[in-house]
The first five atom37 places (N, CA, C, CB, O) and aatype in JSON, in Angstrom:
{
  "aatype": [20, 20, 20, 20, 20, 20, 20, 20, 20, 20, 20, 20, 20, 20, 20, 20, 20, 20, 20, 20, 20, 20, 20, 20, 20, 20, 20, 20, 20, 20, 20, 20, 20, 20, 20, 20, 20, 20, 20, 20, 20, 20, 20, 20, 20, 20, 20, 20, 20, 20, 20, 20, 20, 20, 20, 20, 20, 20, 20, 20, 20, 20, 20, 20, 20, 20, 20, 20, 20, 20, 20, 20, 20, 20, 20, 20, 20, 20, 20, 20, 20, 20, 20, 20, 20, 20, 20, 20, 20, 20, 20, 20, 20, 20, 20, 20, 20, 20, 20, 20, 20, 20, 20, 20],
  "atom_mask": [
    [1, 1, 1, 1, 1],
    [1, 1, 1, 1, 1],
    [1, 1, 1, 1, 1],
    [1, 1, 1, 1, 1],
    [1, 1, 1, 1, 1],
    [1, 1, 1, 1, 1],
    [1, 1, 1, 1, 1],
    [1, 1, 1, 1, 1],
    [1, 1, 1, 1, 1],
    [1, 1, 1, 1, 1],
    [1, 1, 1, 1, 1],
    [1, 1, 1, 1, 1],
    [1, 1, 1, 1, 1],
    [1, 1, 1, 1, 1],
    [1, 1, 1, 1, 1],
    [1, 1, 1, 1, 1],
    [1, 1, 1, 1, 1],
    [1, 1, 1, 1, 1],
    [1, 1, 1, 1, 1],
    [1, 1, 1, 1, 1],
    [1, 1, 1, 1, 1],
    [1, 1, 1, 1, 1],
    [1, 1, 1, 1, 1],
    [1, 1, 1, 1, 1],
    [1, 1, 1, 1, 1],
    [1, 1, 1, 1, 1],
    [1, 1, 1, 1, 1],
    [1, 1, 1, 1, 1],
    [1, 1, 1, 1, 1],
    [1, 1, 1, 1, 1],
    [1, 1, 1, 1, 1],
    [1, 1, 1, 1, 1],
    [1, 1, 1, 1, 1],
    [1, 1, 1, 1, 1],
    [1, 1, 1, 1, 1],
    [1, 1, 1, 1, 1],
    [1, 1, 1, 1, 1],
    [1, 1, 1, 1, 1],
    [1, 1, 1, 1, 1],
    [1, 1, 1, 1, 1],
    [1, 1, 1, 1, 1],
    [1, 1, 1, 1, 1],
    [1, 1, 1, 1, 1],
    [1, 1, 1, 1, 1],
    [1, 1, 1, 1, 1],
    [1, 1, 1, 1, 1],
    [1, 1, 1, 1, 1],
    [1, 1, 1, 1, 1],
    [1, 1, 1, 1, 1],
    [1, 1, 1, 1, 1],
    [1, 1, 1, 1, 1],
    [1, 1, 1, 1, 1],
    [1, 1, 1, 1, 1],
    [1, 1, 1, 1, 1],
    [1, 1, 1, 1, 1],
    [1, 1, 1, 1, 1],
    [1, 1, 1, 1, 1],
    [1, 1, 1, 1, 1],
    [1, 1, 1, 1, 1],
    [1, 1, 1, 1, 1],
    [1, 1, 1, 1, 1],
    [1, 1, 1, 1, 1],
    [1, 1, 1, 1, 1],
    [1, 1, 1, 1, 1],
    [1, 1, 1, 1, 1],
    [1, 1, 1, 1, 1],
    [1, 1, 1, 1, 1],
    [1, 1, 1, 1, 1],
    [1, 1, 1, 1, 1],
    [1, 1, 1, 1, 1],
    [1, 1, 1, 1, 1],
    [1, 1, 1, 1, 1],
    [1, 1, 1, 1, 1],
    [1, 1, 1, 1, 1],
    [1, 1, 1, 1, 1],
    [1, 1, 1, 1, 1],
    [1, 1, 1, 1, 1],
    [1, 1, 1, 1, 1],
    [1, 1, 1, 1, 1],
    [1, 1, 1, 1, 1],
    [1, 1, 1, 1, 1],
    [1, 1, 1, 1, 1],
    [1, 1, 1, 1, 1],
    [1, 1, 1, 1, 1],
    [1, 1, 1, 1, 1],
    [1, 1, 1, 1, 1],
    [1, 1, 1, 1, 1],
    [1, 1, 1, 1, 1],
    [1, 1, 1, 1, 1],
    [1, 1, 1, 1, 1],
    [1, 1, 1, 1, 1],
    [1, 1, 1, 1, 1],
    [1, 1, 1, 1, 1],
    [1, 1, 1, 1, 1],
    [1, 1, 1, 1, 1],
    [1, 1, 1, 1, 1],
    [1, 1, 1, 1, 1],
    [1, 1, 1, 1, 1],
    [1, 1, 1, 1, 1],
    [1, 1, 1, 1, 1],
    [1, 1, 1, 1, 1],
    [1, 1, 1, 1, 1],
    [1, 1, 1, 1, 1],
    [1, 1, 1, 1, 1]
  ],
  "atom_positions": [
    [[17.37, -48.73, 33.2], [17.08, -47.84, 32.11], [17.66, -46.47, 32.46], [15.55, -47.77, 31.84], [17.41, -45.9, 33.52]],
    [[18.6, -45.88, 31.32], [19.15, -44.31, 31.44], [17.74, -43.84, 31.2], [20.47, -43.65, 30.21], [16.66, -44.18, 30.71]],
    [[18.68, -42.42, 32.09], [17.55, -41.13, 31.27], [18.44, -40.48, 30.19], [16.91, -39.62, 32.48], [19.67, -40.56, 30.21]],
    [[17.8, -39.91, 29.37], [17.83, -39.76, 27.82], [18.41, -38.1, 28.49], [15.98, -40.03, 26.6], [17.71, -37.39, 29.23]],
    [[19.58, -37.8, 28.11], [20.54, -36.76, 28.13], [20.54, -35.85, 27.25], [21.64, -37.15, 28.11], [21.21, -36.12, 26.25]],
    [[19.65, -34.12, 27.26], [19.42, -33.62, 26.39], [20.23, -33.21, 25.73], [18.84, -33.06, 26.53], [21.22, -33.05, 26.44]],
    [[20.48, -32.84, 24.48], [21.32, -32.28, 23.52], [21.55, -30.31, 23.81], [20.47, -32.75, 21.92], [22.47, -29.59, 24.18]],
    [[20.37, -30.16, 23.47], [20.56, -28.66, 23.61], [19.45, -28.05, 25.09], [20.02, -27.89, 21.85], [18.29, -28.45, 25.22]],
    [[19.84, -27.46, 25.64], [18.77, -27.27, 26.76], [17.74, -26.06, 26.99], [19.48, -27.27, 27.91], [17.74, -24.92, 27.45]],
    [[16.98, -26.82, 26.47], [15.81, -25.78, 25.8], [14.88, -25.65, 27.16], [14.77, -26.56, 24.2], [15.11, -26.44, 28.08]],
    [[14.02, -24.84, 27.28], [12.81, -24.74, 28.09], [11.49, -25.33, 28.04], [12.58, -23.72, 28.08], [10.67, -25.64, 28.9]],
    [[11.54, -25.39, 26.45], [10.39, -25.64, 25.92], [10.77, -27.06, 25.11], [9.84, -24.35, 25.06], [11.82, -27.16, 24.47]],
    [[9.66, -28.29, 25.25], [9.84, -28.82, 24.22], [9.44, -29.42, 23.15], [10.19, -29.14, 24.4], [9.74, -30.47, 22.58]],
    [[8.53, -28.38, 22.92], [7.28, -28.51, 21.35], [8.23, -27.01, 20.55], [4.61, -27.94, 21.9], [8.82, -26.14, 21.19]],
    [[8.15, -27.08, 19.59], [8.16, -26.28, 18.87], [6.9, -26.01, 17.73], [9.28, -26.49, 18.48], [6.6, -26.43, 16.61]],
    [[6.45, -25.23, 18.56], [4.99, -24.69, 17.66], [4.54, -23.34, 17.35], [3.8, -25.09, 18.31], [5.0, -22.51, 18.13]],
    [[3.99, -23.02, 16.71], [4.06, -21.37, 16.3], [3.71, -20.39, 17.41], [2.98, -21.0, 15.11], [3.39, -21.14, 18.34]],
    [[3.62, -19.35, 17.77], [3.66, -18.41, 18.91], [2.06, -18.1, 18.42], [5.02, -17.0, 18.93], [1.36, -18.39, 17.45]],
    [[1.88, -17.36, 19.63], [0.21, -16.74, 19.46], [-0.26, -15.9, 18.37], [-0.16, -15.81, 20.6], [-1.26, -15.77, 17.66]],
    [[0.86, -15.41, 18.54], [0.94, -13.93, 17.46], [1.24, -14.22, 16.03], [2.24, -12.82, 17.9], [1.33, -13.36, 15.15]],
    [[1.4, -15.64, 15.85], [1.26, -15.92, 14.28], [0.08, -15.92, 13.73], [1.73, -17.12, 13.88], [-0.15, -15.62, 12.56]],
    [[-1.0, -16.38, 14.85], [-2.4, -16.04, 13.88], [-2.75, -14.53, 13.32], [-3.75, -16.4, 14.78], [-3.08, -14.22, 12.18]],
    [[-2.62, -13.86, 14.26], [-3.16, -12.5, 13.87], [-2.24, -11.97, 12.72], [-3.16, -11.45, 15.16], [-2.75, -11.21, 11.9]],
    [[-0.97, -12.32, 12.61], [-0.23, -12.16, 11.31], [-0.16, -12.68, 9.91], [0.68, -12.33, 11.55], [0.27, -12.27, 8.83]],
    [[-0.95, -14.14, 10.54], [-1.72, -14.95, 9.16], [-3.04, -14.4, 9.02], [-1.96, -16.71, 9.32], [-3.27, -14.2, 7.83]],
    [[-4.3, -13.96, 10.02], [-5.08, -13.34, 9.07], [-4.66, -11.64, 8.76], [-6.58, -13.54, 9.62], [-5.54, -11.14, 8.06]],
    [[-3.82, -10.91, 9.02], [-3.68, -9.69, 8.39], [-3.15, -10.17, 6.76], [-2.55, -8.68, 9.32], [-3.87, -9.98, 5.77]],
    [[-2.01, -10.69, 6.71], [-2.14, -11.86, 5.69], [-2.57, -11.83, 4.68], [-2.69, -12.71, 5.96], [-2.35, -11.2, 3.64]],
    [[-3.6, -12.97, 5.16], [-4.61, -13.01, 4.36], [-5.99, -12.03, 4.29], [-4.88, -14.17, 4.55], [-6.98, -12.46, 3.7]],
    [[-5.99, -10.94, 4.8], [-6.97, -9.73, 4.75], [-6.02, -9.11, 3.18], [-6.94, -8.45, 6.59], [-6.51, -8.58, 2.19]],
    [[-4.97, -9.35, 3.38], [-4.37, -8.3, 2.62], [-4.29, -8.74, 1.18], [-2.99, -7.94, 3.17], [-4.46, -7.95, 0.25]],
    [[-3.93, -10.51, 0.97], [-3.64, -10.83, -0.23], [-5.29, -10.67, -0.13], [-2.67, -12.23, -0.68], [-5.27, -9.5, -0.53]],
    [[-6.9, -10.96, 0.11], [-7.64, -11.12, -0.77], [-8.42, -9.49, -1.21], [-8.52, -12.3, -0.26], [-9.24, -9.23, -2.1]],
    [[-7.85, -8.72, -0.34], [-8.45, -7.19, -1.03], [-7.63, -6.81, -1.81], [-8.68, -5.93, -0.14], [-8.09, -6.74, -2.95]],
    [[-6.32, -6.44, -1.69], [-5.43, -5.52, -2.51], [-4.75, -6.84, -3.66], [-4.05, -4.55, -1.3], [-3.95, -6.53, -4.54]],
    [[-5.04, -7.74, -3.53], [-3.96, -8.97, -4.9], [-5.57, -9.39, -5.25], [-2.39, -10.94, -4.08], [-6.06, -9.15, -6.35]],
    [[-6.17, -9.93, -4.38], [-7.56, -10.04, -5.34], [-7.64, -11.88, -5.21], [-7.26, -9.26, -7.44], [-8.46, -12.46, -5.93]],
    [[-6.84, -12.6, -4.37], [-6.37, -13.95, -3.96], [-8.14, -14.39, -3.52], [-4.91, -13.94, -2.46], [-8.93, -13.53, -3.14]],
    [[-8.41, -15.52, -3.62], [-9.02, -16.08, -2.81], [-8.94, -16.41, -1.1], [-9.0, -16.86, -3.41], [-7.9, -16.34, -0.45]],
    [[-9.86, -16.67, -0.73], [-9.37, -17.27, 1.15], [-8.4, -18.65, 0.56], [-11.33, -18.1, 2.58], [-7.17, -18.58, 0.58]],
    [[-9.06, -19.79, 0.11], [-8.91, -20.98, -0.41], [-7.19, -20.62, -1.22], [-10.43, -21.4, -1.49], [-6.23, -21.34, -0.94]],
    [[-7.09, -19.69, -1.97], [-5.66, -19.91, -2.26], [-4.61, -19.05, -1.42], [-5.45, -19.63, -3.74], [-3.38, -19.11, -1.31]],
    [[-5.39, -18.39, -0.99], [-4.15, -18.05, 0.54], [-3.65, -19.07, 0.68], [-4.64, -17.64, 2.17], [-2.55, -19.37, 0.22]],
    [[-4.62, -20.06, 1.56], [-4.78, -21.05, 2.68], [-3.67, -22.27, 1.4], [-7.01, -21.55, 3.24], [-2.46, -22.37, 1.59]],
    [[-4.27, -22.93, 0.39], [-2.98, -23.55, -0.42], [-1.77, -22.51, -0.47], [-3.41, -23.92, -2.07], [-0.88, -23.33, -0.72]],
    [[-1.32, -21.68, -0.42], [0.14, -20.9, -1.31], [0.85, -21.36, -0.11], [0.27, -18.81, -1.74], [0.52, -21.09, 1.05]],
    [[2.02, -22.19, -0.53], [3.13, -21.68, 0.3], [3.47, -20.57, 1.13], [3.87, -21.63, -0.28], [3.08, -19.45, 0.79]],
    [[4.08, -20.72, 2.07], [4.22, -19.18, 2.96], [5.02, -18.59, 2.19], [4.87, -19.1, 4.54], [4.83, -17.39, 2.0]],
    [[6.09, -19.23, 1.56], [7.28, -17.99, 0.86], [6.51, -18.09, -0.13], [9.13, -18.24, 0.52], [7.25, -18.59, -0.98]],
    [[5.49, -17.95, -0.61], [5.32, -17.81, -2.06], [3.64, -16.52, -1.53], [5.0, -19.9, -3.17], [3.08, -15.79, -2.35]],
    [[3.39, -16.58, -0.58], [2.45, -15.55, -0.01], [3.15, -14.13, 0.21], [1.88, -16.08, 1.39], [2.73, -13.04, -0.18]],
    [[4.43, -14.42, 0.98], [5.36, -13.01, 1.53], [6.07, -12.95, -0.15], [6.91, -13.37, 3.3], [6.02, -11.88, -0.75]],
    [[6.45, -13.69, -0.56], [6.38, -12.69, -1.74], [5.67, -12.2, -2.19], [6.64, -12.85, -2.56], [6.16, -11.08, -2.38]],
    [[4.82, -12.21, -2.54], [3.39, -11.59, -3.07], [3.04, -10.12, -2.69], [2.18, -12.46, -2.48], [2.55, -9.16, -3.28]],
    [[3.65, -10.47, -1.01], [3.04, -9.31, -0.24], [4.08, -8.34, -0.25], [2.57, -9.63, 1.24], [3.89, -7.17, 0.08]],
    [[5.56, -8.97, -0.74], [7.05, -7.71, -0.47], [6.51, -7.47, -2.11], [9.43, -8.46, -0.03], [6.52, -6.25, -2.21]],
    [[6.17, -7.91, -3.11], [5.6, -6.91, -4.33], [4.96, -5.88, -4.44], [4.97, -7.31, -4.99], [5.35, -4.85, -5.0]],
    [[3.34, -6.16, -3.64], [2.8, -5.15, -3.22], [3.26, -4.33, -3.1], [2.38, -5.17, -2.53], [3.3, -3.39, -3.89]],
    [[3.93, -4.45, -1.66], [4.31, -3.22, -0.94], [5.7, -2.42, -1.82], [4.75, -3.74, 0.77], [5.85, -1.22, -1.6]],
    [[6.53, -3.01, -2.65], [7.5, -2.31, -3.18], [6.61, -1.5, -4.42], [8.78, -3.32, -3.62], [7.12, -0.47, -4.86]],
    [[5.41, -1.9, -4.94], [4.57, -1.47, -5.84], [3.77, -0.09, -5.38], [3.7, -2.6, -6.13], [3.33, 0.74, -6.18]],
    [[3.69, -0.03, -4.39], [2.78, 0.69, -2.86], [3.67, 2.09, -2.88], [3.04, -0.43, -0.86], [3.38, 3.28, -3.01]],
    [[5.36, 1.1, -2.64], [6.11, 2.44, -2.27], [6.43, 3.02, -3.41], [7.38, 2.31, -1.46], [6.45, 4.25, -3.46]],
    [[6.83, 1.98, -4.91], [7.17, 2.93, -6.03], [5.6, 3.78, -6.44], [7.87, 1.9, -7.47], [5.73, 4.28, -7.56]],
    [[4.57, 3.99, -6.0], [3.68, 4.64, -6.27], [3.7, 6.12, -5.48], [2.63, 3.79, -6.08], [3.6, 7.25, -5.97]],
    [[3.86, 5.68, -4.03], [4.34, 6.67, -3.27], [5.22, 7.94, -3.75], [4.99, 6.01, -2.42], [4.86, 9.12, -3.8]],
    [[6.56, 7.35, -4.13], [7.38, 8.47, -4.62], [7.04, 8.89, -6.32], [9.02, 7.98, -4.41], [7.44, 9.98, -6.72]],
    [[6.59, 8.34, -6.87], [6.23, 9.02, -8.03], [5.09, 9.85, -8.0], [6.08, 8.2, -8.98], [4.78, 10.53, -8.98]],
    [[4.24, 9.84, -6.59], [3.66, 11.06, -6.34], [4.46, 12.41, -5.48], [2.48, 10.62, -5.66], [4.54, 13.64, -5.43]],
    [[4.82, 11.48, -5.04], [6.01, 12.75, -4.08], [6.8, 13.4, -4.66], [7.06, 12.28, -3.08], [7.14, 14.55, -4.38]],
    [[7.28, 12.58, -5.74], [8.22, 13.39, -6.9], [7.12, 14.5, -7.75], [8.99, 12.04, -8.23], [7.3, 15.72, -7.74]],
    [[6.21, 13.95, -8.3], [5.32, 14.86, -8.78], [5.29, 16.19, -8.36], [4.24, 14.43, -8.61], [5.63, 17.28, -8.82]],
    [[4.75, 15.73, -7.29], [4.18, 17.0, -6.38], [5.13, 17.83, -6.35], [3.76, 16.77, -4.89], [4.85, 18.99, -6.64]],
    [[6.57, 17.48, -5.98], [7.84, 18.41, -5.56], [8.29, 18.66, -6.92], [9.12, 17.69, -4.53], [9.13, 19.55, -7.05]],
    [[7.8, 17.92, -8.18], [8.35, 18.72, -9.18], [7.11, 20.0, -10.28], [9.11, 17.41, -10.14], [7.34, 20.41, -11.42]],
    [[5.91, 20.29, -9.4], [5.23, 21.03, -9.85], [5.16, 22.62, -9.49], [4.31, 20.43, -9.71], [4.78, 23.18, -8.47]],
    [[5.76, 23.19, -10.89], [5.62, 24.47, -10.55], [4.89, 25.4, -9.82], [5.57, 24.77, -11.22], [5.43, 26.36, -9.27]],
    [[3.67, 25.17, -9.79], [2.34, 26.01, -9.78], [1.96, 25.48, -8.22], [1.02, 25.56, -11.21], [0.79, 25.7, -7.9]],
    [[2.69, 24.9, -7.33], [2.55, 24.34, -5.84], [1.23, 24.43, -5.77], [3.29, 25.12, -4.57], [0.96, 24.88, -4.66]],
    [[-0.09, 24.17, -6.6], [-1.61, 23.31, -6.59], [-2.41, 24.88, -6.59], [-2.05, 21.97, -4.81], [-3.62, 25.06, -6.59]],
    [[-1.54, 25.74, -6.59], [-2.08, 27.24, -7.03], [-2.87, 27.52, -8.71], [-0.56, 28.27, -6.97], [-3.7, 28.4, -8.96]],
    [[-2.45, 26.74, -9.44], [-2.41, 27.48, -10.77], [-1.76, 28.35, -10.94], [-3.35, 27.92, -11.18], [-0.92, 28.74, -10.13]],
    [[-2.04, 28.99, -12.28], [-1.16, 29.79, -13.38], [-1.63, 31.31, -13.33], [-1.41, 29.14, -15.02], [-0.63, 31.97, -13.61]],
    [[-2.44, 31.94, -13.16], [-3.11, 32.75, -13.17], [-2.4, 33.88, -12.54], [-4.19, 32.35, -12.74], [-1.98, 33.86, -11.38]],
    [[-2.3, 34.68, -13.19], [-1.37, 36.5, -13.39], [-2.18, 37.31, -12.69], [-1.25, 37.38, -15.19], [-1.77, 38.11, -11.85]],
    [[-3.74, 37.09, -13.09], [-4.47, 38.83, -13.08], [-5.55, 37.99, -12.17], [-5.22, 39.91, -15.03], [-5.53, 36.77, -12.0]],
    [[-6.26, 38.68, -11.77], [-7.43, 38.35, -10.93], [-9.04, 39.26, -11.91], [-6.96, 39.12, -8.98], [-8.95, 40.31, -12.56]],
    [[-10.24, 38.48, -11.71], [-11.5, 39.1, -12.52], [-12.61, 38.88, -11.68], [-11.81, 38.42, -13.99], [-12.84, 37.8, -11.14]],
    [[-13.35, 39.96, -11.55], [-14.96, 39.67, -10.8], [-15.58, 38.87, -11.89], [-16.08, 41.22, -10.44], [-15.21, 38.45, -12.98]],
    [[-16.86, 38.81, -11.04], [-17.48, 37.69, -12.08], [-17.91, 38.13, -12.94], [-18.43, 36.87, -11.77], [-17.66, 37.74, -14.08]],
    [[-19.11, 39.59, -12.51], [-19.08, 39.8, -13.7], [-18.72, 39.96, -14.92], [-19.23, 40.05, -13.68], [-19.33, 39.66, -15.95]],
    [[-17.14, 40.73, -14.71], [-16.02, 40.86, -16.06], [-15.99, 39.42, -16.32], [-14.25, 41.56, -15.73], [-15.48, 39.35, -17.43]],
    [[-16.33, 37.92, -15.81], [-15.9, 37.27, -16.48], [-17.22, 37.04, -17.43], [-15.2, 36.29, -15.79], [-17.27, 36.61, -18.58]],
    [[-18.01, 37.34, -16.78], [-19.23, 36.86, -17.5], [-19.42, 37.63, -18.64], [-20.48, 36.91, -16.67], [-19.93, 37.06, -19.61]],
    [[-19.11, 38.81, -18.75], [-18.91, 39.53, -20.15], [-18.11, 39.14, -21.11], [-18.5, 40.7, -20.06], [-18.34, 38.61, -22.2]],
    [[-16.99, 39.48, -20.49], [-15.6, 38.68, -22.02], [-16.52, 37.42, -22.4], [-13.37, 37.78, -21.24], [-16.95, 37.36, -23.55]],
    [[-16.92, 36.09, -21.19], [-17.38, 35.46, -22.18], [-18.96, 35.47, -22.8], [-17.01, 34.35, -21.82], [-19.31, 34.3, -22.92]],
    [[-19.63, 36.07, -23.08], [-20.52, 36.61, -23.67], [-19.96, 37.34, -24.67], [-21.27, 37.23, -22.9], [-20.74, 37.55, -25.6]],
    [[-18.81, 37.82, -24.8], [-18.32, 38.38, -26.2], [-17.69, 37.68, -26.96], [-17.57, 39.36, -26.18], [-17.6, 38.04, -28.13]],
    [[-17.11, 36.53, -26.54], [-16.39, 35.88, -26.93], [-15.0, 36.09, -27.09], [-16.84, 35.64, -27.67], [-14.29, 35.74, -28.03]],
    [[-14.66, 36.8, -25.93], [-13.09, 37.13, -25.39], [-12.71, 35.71, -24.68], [-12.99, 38.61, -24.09], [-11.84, 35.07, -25.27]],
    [[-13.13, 35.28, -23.77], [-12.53, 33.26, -23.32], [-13.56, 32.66, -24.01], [-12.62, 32.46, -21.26], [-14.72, 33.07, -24.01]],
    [[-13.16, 31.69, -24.61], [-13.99, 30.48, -24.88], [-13.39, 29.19, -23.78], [-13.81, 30.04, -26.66], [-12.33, 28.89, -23.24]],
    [[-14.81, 28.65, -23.82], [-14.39, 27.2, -22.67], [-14.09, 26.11, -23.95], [-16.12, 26.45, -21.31], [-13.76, 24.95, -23.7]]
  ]
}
């Protein structure tokens, strides 16, 4: 009887997932059932490519949210100051409105 002459010369010869796939399947699934709203149970059925898509939506949803605040912000005049010219004690304010110089 030969011995069986390997093809490719590997080290290993199981091919099985690494350690570090669990903790990346439950971040995962932490993520589809808070922010997508998924069940555990349909994590656990979805296809993997049909999970990482899910999750590259999110996150492109995440980032187009991102810059439409960043844009905001950088396109607001009033840099979170307001509008306001003149400065008033309180009391002056409390008069005008008692006269009916500001209305709220």
């Amino acid at each position: 009887m030969s011995l069986l002459v390997r093809f490719f010369h590997l080290t290993s010869t199981f091919f099985g997932l690494t350690s570090e796939y669990r903790s990346w399947l439950l971040e995962e699934i932490y993520i589809c059932k808070k922010h997508i709203g998924f069940s555990y149970a349909d994590v656990m059925d979805m296809p993997t490519s049909d999970r990482r898509y899910q999750l590259h939506l999110l996150m492109n949803e995440n980032r187009a949210k991102q810059e439409h605040y960043e844009n905001q912000t950088k396109n607001s005049s009033s840099g979170g100051r307001g509008r306001r010219t003149t400065t008033i004690s309180g009391e002056a304010l409390k008069s005008k409105m008692k006269s009916g110089e500001i209305n709220i």
